[in-house]
N, C-alpha and C positions, 0 to 999 in steps of 0.2 A: 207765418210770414210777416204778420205784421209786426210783430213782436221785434222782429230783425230789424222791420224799416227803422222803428222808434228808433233802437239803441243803436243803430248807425248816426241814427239823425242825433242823437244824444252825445254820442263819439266825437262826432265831429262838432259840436259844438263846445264839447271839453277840450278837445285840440287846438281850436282857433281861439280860447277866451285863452289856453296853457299859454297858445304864440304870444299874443296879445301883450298877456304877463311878460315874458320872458325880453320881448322887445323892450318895452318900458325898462323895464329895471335896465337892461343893456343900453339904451340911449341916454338913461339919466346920469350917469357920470358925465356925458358927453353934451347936453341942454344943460343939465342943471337946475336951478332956480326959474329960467323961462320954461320949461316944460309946464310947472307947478300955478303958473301965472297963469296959464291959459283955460 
């Protein structure tokens, strides 16, 4: 069982850093150079 908890907990932290990523790149057309600024 624990084994499952980790790689859940591990899952789901590949999923949110993947979101993460994927917003970024998807807003920076859209910021631009102030995104990069901050």
């Amino acid at each position: 069982m624990q084994f499952t908890k980790i790689n859940k907990s591990r899952h789901a932290t590949y999923v949110l850093h993947v979101h993460l990523v994927f917003i970024t790149k998807y807003r920076k057309p859209i910021l631009g150079d102030l995104h990069h600024a901050s």
